[in-house]
Every structure is written in structure tokens, then in C-alpha cells.
N, C-alpha and C positions, 0 to 999 in steps of 0.2 A: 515476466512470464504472465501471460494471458487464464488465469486461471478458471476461466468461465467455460471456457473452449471444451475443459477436462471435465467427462464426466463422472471417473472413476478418484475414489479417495486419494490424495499423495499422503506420503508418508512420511515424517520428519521425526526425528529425535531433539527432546529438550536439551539443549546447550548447557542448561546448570546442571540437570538430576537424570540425565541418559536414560527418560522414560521413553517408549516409543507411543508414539501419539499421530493421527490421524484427520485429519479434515475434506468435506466436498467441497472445493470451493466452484463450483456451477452451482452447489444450491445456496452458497453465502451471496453470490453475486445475485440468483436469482430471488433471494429472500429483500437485499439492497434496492433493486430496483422496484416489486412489489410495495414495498415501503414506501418510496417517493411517486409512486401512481398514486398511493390510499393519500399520502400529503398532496397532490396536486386535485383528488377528487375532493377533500374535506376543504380547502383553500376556495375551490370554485362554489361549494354549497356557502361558504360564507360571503362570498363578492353575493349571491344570489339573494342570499337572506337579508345582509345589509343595502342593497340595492331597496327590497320590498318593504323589511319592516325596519331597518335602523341596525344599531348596534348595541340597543339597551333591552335585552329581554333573556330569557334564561338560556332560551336553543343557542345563541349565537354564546354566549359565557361558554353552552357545554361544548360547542364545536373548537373553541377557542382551546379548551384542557387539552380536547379530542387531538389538535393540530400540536398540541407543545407535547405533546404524547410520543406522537407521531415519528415529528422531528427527534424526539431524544432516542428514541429505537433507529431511526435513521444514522442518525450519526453515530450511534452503536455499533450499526452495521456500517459503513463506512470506513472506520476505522477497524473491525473484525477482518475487512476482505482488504483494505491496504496490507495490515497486520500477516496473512495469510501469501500476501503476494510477496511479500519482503521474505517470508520463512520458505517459500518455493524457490524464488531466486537462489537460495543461498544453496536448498539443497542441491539445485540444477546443478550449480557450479560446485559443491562437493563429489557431487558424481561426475564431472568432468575433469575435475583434478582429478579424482582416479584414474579413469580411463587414461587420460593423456599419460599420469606416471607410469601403468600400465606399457604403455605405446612404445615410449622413447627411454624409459629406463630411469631407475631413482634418483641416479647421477644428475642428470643432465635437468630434469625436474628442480630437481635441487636449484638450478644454477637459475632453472627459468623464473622460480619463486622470486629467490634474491633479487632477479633483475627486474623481474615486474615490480618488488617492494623500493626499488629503488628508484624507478619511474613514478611513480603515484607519490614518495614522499620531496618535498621541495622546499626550498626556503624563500624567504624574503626577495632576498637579494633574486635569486632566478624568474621573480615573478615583477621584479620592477627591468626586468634587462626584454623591452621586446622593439618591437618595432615603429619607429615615427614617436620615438620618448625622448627625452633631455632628460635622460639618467645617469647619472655618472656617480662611481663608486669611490664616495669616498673615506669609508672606513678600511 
């Protein structure tokens, strides 16, 4: 799920403690890329600085904190808006399991779970048997 697109909070419930809990993620994704503009403008004052004076003098040490700074709120974020995209998916598809049990009835839901769980689980052996192999089963 594209969570940039939304500008209104979703809403998710904690999977451990059934708290109801909230996030924008338009302004997490907008906060992410903010972040790698301020890393891309301090990155270019240091090509500019060591070009003129070097790389031995206290501006470029401080631009230097400045950019590991940067970067570590970057990848804070990064991981906050993966984090946020992974807990939207899930709800998507909890509200779609509704709806569809909903739809066609708790029965048959039933059977559709089972068979999707039995599709996605596989073994060994199903995954060495394809095509253009010299696989042969011999246990």
C-alpha cells in the first residue's frame, strides 16, 4: 500500500495489547524524503568545502556530525515508513477478509482460508520437482 498517497491518519490496532493506535503516513513519507534533501544539501557543502579548503579544519568535522546525524534520523525514518507500510497492508487485508466473509458467507470463507493456507505452505520436495530438472525422488 502506497501510504504517501493518504492524507488522512489509518488506523490500526496493536497485535500484542488491542491498543488503537494511529499514524499519517503522507507526513512520515514526507518527513523521509525531507531528510535525504538536508543529506544531499550538507553532502554537496562538503564536496564544496573540501574542494576549497581541505578536509582538515573544524566546518568540515562539524558538517561531518551534521551528515551522520542526518543519515541516522534518515534511516529512522525509513524504517518508521517501511514499519507503517507493513502495518497498512495487514490492515488492508483484515478489512478485506471481512468484507469477503461478509460476501460469500463464513462457510465457504472457511474453506477459502484453508485453501489459500495450503497454497503458500510447501515442502522440499514440491520445490525441487519443476521444469528442465534431473530431480528424481528418491526417498
Amino acid at each position: 500500500m502506497d501510504i504517501s498517497k493518504y492524507k488522512k491518519p489509518i488506523h490500526y490496532v496493536c497485535p500484542k495489547c488491542g491498543a488503537d493506535m494511529t499514524f499519517n503516513g503522507y507526513e512520515l513519507v514526507k518527513r523521509k524524503q525531507s531528510l535525504a534533501k538536508e543529506a544531499e544539501v550538507i553532502k554537496t557543502k562538503m564536496r564544496n568545502h573540501e574542494n576549497e579548503f581541505g578536509k582538515k579544519d573544524a566546518y568540515y568535522g562539524k558538517l561531518v556530525k551534521e551528515l551522520k546525524d542526518t543519515t541516522n534520523r534518515l534511516i529512522e525514518a525509513k524504517n518508521e515508513v517501511s514499519m507503517a507500510s507493513d502495518i497498512a497492508n495487514r490492515e488492508v487485508f483484515e478489512v478485506f477478509k471481512q468484507l469477503v466473509k461478509a460476501e460469500v458467507g463464513a462457510e465457504k470463507f472457511a474453506k477459502l482460508i484453508i485453501e489459500a493456507e495450503e497454497t503458500v505452505s510447501y515442502s522440499d520436495k514440491d520445490l525441487a520437482k519443476q521444469k528442465f530438472t534431473n530431480y528424481q525422488d528418491i526417498g
